[in-house]
C-alpha positions in Angstrom: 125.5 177.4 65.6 128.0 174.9 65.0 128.1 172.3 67.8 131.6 171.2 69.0 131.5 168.6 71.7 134.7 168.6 72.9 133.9 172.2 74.4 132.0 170.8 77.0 132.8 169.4 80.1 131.8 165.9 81.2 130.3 167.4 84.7 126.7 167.9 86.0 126.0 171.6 85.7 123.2 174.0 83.9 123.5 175.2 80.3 121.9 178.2 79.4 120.9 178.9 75.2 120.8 182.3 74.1 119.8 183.7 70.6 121.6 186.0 68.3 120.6 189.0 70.2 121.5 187.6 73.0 118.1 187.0 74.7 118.3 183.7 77.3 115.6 181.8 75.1 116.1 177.7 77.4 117.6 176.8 80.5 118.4 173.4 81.7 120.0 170.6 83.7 122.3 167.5 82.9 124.4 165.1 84.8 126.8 165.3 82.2 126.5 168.6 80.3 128.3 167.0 77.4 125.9 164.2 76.8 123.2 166.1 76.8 124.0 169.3 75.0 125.0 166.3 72.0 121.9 165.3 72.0 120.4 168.5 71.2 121.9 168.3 68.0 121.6 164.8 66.4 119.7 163.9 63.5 115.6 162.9 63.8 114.7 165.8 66.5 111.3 166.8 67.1 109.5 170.0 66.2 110.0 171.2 69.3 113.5 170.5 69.9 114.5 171.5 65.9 112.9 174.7 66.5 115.1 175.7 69.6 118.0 174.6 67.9 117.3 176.8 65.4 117.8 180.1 67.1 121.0 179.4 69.4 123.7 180.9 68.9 125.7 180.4 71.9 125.5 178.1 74.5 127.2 179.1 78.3 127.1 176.8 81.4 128.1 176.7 85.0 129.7 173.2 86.6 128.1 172.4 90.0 128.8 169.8 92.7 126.4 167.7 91.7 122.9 166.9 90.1 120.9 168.3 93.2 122.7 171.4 93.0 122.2 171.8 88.8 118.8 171.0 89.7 118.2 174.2 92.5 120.3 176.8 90.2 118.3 175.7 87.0 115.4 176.9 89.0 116.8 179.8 90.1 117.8 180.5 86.5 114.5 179.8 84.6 112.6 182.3 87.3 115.1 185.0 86.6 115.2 184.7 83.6 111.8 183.9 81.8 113.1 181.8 78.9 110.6 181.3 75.9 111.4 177.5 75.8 111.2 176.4 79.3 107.3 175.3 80.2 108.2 174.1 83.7 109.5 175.6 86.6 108.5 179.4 85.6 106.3 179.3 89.0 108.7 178.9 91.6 106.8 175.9 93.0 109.3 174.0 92.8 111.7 173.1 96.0 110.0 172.8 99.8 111.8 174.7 102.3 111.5 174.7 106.0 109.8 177.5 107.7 110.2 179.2 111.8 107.6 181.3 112.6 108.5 184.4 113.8 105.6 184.5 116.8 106.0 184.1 121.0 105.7 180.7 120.5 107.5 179.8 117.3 105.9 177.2 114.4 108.2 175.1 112.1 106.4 174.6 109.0 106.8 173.2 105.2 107.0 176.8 103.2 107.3 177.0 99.3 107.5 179.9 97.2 104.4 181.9 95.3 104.3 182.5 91.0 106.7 185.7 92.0 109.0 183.8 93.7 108.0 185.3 97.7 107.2 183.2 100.3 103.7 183.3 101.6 104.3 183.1 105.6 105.5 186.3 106.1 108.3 187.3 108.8 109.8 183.8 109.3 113.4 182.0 109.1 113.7 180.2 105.9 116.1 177.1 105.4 116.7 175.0 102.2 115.8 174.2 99.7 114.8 170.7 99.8 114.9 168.9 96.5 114.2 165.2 97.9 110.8 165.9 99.3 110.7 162.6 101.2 114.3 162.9 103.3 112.8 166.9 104.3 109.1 165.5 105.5 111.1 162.4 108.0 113.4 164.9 109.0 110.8 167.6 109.7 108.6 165.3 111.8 111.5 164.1 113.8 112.6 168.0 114.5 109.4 168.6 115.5 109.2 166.0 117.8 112.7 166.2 119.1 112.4 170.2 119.4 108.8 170.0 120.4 108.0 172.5 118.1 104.6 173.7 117.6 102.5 173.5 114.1 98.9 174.3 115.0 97.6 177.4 113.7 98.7 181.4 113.9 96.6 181.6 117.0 97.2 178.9 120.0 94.2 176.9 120.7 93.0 176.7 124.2 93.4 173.1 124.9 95.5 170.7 123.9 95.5 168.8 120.7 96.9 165.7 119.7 100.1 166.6 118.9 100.9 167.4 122.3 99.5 163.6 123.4 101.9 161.9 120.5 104.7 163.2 122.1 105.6 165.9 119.4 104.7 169.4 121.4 105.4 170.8 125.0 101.5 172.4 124.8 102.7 175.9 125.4 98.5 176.6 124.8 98.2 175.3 128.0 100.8 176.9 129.7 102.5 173.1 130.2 106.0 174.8 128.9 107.5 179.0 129.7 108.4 181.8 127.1 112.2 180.9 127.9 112.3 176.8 128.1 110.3 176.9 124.9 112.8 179.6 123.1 115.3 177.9 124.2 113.9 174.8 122.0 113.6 177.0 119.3 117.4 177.7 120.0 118.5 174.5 119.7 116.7 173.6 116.6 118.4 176.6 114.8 121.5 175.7 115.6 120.5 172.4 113.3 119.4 174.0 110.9 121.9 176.9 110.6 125.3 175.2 111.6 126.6 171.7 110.5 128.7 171.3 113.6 125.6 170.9 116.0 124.2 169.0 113.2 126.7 166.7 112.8 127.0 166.3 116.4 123.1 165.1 116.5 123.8 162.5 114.0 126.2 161.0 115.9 124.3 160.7 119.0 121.6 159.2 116.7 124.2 156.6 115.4 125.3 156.1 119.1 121.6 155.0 119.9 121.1 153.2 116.9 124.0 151.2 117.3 123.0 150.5 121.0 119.7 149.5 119.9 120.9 146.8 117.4 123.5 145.2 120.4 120.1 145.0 122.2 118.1 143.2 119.4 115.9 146.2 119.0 116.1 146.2 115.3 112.7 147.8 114.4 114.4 151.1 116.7 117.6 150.6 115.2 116.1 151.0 111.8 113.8 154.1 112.9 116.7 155.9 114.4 118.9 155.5 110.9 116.2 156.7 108.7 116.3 159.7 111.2 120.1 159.9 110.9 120.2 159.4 107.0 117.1 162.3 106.9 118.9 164.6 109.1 122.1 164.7 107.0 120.0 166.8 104.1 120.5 169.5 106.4 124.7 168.8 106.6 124.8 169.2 102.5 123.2 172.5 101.9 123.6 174.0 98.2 126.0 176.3 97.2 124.0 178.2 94.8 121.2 179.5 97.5 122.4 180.9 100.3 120.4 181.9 103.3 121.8 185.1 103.8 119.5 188.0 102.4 122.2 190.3 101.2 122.8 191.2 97.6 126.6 189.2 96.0 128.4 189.0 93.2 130.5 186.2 92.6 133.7 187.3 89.9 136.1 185.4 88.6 138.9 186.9 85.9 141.2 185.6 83.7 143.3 186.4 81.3 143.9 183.9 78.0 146.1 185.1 75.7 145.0 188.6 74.6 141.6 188.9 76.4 140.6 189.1 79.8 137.8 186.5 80.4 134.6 187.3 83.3 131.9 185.4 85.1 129.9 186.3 87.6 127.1 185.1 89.5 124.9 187.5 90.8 123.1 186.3 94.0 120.3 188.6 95.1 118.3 188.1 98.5 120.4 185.5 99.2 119.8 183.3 95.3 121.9 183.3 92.7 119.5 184.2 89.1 121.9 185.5 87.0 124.5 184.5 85.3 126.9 186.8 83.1 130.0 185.9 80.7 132.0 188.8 79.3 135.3 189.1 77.4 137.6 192.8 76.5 141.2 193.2 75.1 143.9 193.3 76.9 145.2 195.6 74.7 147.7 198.0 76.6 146.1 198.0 80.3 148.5 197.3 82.7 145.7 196.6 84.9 142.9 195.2 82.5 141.1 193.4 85.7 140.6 196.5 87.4 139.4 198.1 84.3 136.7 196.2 83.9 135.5 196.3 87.4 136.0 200.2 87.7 133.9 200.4 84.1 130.9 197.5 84.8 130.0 198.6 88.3 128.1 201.5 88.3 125.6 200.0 91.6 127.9 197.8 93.8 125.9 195.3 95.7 126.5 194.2 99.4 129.6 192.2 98.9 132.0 191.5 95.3 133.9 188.6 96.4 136.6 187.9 93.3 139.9 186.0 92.7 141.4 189.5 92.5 144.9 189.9 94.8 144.2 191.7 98.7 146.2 194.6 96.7 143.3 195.3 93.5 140.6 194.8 95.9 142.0 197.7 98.1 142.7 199.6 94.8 138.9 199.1 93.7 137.2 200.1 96.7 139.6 203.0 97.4 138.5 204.1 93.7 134.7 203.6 94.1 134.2 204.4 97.8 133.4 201.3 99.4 134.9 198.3 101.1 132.6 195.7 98.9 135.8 193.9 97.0 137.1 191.0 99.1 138.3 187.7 99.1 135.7 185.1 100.1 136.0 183.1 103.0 135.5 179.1 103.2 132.1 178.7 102.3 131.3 181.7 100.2 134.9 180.2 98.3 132.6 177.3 97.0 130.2 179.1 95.0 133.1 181.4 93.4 135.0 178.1 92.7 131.8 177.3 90.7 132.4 180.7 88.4 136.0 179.9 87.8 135.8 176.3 86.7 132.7 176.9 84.4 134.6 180.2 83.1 138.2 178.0 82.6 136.0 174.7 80.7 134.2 177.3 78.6 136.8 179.5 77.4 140.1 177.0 77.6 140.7 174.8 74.6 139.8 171.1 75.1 143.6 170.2 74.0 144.7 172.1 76.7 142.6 171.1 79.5 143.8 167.4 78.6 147.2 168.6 78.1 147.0 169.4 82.1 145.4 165.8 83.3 148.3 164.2 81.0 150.9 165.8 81.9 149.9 166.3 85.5 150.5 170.1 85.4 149.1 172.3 88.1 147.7 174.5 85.7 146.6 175.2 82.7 149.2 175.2 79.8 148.0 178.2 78.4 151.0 179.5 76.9 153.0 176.9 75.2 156.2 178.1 74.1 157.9 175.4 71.7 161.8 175.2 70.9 163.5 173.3 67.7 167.0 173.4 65.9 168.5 173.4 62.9 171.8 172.5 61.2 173.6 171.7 58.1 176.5 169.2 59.7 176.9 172.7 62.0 177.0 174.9 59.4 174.7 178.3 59.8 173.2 176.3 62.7 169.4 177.9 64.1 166.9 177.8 66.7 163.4 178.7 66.0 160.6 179.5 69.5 157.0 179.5 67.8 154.2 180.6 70.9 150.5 178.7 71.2 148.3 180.6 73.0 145.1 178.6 73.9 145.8 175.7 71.4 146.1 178.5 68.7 149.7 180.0 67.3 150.9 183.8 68.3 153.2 184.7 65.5 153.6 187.9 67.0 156.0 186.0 69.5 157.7 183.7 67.4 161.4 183.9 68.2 164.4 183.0 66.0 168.2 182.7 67.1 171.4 182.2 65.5 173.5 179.8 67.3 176.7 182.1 68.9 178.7 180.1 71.4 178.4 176.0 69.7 180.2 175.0 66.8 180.0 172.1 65.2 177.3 169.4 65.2 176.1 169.5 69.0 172.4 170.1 69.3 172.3 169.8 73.3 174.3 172.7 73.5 172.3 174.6 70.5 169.3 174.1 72.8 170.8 174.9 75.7 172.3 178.7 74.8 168.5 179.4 73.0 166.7 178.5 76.1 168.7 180.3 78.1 168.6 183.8 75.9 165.0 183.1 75.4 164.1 183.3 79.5 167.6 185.5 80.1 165.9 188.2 77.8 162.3 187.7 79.3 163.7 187.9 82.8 165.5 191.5 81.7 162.3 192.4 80.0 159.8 191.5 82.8 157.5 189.9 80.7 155.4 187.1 81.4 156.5 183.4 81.1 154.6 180.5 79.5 152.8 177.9 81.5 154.6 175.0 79.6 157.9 174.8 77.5 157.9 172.1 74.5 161.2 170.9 73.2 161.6 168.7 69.9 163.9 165.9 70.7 164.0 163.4 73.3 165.6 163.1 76.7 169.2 164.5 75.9 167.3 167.8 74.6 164.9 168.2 77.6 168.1 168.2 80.3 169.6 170.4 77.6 166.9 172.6 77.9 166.3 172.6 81.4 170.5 173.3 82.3 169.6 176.3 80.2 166.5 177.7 82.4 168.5 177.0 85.4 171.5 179.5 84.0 168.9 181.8 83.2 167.1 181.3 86.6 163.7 180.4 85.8 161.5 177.6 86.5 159.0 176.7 84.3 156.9 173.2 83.6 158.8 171.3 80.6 158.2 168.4 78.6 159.9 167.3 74.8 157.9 165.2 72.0 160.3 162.5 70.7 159.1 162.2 66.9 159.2 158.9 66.3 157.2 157.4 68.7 155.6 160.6 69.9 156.7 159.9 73.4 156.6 162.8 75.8 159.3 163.3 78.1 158.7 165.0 81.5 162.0 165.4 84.1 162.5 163.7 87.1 160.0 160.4 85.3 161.5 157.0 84.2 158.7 156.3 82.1 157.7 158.4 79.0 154.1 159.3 78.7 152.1 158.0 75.7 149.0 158.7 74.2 146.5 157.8 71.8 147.4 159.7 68.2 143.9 160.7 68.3 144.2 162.5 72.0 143.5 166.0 71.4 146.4 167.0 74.0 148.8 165.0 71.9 147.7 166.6 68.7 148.7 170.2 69.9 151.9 169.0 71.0 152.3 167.5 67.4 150.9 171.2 66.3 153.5 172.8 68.2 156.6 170.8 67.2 155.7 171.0 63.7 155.6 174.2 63.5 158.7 174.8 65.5 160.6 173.0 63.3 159.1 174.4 59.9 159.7 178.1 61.4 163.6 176.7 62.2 164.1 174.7 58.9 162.8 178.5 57.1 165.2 180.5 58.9 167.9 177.9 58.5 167.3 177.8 54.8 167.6 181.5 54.5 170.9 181.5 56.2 172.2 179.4 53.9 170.5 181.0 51.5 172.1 184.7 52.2 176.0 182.7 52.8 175.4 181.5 49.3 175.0 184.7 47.6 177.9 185.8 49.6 
């Protein structure tokens, strides 16, 4: 495949290679998936590498919060998936997680899962997964000790041992605790390790403590009690992409650029997200193109669809398939569908429009770029020319020309002016969509110009004009123009879209002329 950089973000995330046929053939992790997916292809690779390279043909990823979390979701991935490449972490050895018993007298134990991904304790509470193996063992020894939680064997001895002598059990063995004070432990302990505002509340009793033991010169407890603190707070930041609930997901996001409608979803099964899945249909006709594809790709439903769809096409979709599984997510379950739509938007959005948005401070992405230009001979068979990008890439199929009807003579603002306004007067009547940025060749004059004429026509829509001979860009209600390097990708679309504005104006200008001539 040929490898262009500039398609890949600079965040930590998971990349996953496929082959030709499609077949997921590596899996792995970066801090900055652009780095590394660069070095994958530079000259003086070994056999190994050169012969992986060799059979992609695409390359998708998903951004995540941070490195811990790439870390858990490429192991998720590579045990789902079974990539030829990968030679670690096919066993599912890799993460600790914390273990409750489910017995009278309940154990909390260090779990990890078997070669088929299962857990061997059987009928217990799992919590993590705990990818700093040091931070879970302090904390778990000071659960245990706070809780007085129990971690001898399946069947209670009959004496004490010396656990309960260090402080860290009750002895229910010996009968030294009830059924009910012991459950109610066991209580308080889930409420840890389930909920971050008990959690949170424990830390800052322990900071409480720590700070009193410092005021008393107790500095060997004061440092105890913040490795406790800094341990517990493992359990505040749990990951996004494995979820302790054991219910089958999916995770959709949709979007539509330019003529195609753009999925991913992550598919989270007993609670863990394995799969990952990118697909793209034409628009076409469909009025409703989103609900099209969910009414045609799901044929088994899982648990719960949650989906950036409006309250209105999730009604529509479960009315047509019988169920109540399409719904919006709520806070938390909103974090792991933000992860789908950003890795969706930096994988399918041009580069040049993604810096178009930082540089311009937009709120979204400027998609749609519709770019206005005019032309006159001293005011003679005076033109204005729209040319439409659509994803960095021009749409002739809605390029736009005008004659000029209500100016006369040499006055360009009030050229611009009557074209914006028939442009968005005409796609108000229409109903058609409007652009997510408008572009006007000239300078400051030109951009008011233009934006008097979205105001008569009733519209509001992010502007900005390129001034040619500086390439300055203009944006309204800023002092300062913004400027930036001629090698900035978001500043060579601009230049892309102005130029061809004004070649599409001085062609139709030429054939007026050309036409009065014969006349």
């Amino acid at each position: 495949m040929e490898f262009q950089r500039e398609r890949y973000p600079q965040e930590p995330g998971v990349y996953v290679m496929k082959s030709s046929d499609g077949t997921v053939i590596y899996v792995g992790k970066a801090a900055s998936l652009r780095s590394r997916l660069s070095q994958y292809f530079l000259k003086g690779k070994d056999i190994k590498t050169s012969a992986l390279v060799s059979h992609i043909s695409s390359i998708e990823f998903v951004i995540t919060k941070d490195a811990k979390e790439a870390l858990v979701l490429e192991s998720n991935l590579i045990k789902s998936y079974q990539p030829r490449y990968n030679l670690c972490l096919k066993d599912a050895k890799h993460f600790s997680y914390l273990a409750l018993t489910n017995e009278r007298f309940p154990r909390l134990l260090v779990a990890r899962k078997n070669t088929s991904g299962a857990f061997r304790i059987k009928g217990a509470r799992f919590y993590g997964p705990f990818v700093e193996g040091s931070k879970r063992a302090v904390s778990t020894r000071y659960l245990r000790k706070l809780f007085r939680i129990r971690i001898c064997g399946t069947k209670m001895p009959k004496k004490e041992c010396l656990q309960f002598h260090l402080g860290n059990c009750d002895a229910p063995c010996i009968g030294n605790i009830g059924e009910a004070e012991y459950g109610a432990n066991v209580q308080a302990l889930q409420s840890v390790l389930e909920g971050k505002v008990r959690a949170g509340a424990l830390i800052d009793s322990l900071r409480k403590r720590m700070a009193e033991a410092s005021a008393g010169t107790d500095y060997e407890r004061a440092i105890s009690l913040r490795d406790q603190m800094e341990s517990l707070k493992i359990f505040l930041d749990r990951q996004r992409v494995e979820k302790k609930r054991g219910h089958d997901e999916d995770y959709i996001w949709l979007q539509r650029i330019g003529a195609n409608l753009h999925v991913q979803i992550l598919r989270s099964r007993h609670g863990v997200i394995g799969k990952v899945e990118k697909h793209s249909m034409a628009i076409k006709e469909q009025e409703e193109p989103e609900l099209s594809f969910c009414l045609q790709y799901y044929n088994e439903i899982p648990d719960s669809v949650y989906s950036n769809l409006s309250e209105i096409q999730n009604n529509a979709l479960n009315l047509a398939l019988g169920t109540d599984a399409f719904s919006h997510p709520g806070k938390d379950r909103a974090k792991v569908l933000d992860i789908a739509g950003h890795s969706l938007v930096m994988g399918e959005v041009d580069p040049a429009v993604l810096r178009l948005r930082e540089k311009l401070g937009l709120e979204n992405n400027p998609i749609t770029i519709e770019t206005f230009d005019i032309s006159t001979l001293f005011g003679e068979e005076s033109v204005g020319s729209m040319v439409s990008f659509v994803n960095g890439k021009s749409d002739k199929d809605n390029y736009r020309r005008f004659r000029i009807r209500t100016v006369s003579g040499q006055d360009d603002f009030a050229m611009m002016k009557e074209v914006v306004q028939r442009r968005y007067e005409r796609v108000m009547k229409e109903g058609s969509a409007l652009p997510d940025l408008v572009l006007i060749d000239g300078g400051a004059g030109q951009l008011h110009a233009a934006m008097d004429g979205m105001e008569e026509a009733g519209v509001r829509i992010p502007v900005a004009a390129i001034a040619k001979k500086e390439e300055e860009i203009y944006l309204p209600n800023r002092m300062e123009t913004v400027r930036m390097a001629r090698s900035d990708q978001g500043l060579m679309l601009l230049q892309r879209c102005r130029d061809e504005a004004h070649r599409f104006a001085i062609t139709y200008q030429r054939l007026r002329r050309g036409k009065k001539a014969k006349e």
